[in-house]
C-alpha positions in Angstrom: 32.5 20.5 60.7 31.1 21.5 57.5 28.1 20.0 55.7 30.1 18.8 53.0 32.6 16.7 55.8 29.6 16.0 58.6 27.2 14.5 55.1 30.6 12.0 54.2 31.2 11.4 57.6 27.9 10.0 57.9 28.0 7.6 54.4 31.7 7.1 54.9 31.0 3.2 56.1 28.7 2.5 53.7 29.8 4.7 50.7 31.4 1.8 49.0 28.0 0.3 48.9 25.7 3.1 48.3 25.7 3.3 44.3 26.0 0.5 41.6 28.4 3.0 39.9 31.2 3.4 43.1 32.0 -0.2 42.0 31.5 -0.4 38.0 34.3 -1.9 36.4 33.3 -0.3 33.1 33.2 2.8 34.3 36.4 3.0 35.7 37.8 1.4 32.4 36.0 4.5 31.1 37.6 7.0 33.0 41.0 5.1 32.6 41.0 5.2 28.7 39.6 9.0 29.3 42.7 10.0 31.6 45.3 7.8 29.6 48.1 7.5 32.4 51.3 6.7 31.6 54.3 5.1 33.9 56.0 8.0 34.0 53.6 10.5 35.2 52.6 11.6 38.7 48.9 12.0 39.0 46.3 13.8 41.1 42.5 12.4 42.7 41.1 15.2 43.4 37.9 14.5 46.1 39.5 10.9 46.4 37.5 9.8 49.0 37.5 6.3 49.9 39.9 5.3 47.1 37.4 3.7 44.4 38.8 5.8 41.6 42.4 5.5 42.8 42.8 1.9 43.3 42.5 1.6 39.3 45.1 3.8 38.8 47.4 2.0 41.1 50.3 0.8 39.3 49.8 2.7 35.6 51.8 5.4 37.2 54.7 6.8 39.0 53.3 8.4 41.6 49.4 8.6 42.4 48.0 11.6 44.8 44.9 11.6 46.9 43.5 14.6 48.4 39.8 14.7 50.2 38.6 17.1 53.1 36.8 14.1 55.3 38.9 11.8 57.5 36.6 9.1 57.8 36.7 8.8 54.1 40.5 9.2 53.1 41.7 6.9 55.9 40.1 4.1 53.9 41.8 5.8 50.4 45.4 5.0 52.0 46.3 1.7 50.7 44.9 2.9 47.0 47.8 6.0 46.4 51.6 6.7 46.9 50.3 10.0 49.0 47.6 11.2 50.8 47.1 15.1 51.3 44.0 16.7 53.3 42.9 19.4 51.6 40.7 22.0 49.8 40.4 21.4 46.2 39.8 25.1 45.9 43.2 25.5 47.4 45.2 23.0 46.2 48.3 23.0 48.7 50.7 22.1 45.4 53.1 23.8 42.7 52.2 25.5 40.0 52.6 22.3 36.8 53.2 19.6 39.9 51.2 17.0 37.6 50.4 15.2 34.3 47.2 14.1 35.1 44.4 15.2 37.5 41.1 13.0 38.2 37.7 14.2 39.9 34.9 11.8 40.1 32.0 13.4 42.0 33.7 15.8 43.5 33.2 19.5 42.1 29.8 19.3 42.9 30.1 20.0 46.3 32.4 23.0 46.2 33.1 26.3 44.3 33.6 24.2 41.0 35.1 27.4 38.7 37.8 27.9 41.7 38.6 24.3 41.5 39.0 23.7 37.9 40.7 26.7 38.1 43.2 25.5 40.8 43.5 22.0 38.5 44.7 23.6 35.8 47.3 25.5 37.7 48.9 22.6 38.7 48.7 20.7 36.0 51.8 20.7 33.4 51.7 21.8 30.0 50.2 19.3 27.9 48.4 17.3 30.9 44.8 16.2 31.4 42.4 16.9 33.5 39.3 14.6 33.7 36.2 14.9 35.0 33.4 12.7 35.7 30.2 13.4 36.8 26.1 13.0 36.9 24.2 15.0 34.4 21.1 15.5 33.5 20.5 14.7 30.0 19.2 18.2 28.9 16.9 20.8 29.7 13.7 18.7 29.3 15.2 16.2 32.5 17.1 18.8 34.5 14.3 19.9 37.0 13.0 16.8 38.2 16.4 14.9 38.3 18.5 18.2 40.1 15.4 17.6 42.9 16.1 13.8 43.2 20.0 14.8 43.7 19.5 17.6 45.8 17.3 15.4 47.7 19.9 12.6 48.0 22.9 14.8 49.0 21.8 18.1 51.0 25.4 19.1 50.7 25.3 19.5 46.6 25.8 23.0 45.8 26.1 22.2 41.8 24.3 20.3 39.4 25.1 19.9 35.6 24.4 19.3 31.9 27.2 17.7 30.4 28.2 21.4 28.7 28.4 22.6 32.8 31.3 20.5 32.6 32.8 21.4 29.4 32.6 25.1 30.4 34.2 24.4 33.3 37.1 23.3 31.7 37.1 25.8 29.2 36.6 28.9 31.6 39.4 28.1 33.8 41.8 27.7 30.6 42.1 24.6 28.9 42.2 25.1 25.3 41.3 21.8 23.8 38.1 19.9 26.0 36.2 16.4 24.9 33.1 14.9 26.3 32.4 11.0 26.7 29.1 9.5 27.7 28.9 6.4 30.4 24.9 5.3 31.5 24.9 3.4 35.1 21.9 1.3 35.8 20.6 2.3 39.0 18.4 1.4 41.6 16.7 3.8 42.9 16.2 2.6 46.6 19.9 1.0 46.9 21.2 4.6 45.5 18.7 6.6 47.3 19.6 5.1 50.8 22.7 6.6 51.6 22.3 6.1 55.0 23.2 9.6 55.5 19.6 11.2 54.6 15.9 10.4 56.4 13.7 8.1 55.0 11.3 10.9 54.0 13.6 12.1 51.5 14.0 8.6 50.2 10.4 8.5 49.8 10.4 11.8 48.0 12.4 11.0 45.7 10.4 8.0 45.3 7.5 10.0 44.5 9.6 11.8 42.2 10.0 9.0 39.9 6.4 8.0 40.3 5.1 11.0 39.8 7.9 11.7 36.5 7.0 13.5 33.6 7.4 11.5 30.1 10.4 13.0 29.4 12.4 12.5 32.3 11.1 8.9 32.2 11.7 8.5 28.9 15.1 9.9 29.4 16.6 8.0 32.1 14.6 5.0 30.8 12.9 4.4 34.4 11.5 0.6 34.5 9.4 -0.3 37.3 10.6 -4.3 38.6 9.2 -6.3 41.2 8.4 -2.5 43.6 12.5 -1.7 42.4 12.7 1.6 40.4 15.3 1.4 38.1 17.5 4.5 36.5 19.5 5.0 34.0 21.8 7.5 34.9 24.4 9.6 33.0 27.9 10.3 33.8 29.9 13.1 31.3 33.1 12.2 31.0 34.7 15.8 30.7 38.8 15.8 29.4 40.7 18.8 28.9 44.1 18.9 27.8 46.6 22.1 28.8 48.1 23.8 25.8 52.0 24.0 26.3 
């Protein structure tokens, strides 16, 4: 079992649970307006997990897609999409131009991202879009301090971004024409760090990291301090490419 399947395995019971964001009706209108599905089209969710991004795509299309790696997390993604593949999104086990739109929410973080992108746009169809969303750091000023608190959530994070990670992504692996959206997600910091796949020393380090936070990164992510609560506010980019053709 990988690190990547054996970390999801553990939070797959709770994972619905484990951020404010999984369950943020704005930000899935967000990345709806971003992805702008039509009836007609068959659509890919790329890391689908559980189904959270899915189930709000149910319906606006003709066909809806799932692919994850971990069991224990896709079983619950069933009653969300048309089709449920297990799979490597580094290897996507579909045609060349097999879909009109494509959707990874926290998912490219864990993986060989380039390779994946890559493999997105080679299914997608001329003229598709691919969308991702995913936490950033604000800029260079925040980046250190906040890449520690997320390595320290998710041991299995091989990538972390600024929201121009994102748009290079997209860009390197072909797309010719790339946008960025912003979406902040009150968080707190407790709830989100608990995953209940980590140890409660690194929930207490990252703790300290917000205690201990420089002036910009607090200032950044606008950390309040509320009855013990830590709260963050944290950014998703909102990255869209659309394939020539």
């Amino acid at each position: 079992m990988s690190l990547v399947t054996e970390h999801f395995t553990a939070r797959a019971g709770h994972y619905d649970k484990s951020s404010r964001w999984c369950t943020d009706l704005a930000l899935a209108e967000a990345t709806l307006e971003a992805v702008a599905p039509e009836a007609h089209h068959r659509m890919l969710d790329v890391a689908c997990g559980t189904g959270l991004v899915s189930r709000h795509f149910k319906g606006h299309v003709k066909e809806l897609v799932g692919l994850d790696l971990t069991p224990a997390m896709f079983d619950q993604a069933r009653p969300h999409v048309d089709a449920l593949v297990a799979g490597d999104a580094t290897a996507l086990p579909f045609e060349d131009a097999s879909f009109d739109r494509i959707v990874c929410r926290q998912g490219i973080q864990f993986m060989d991202d380039q390779r994946a992108v890559s493999e997105m746009f080679r299914v997608l169809k001329p003229g598709g879009r691919a969308v991702l969303v995913h936490l950033c750091a604000y800029g260079e000023t925040d980046k250190a301090e906040y890449f520690e608190v997320l390595r320290l959530r998710n041991p299995a994070r091989r990538n972390f971004y600024l929201r121009e990670d994102l748009l290079g992504l997209l860009l390197r692996a072909g797309f010719p024409s790339v946008q960025m959206h912003d979406y902040v997600s009150d968080e707190d910091v407790e709830a989100w760090a608990d995953n209940q796949a980590i140890g409660r020393s690194d929930v207490d380090a990252i703790a300290r990291v917000y205690q201990q936070g420089s002036p910009a990164f607090l200032a950044l992510h606008g950390v309040r301090m509320e009855d013990g609560r830590i709260l963050d506010k944290m950014l998703f980019g909102i990255a869209v490419g659309v394939k020539g053709g």
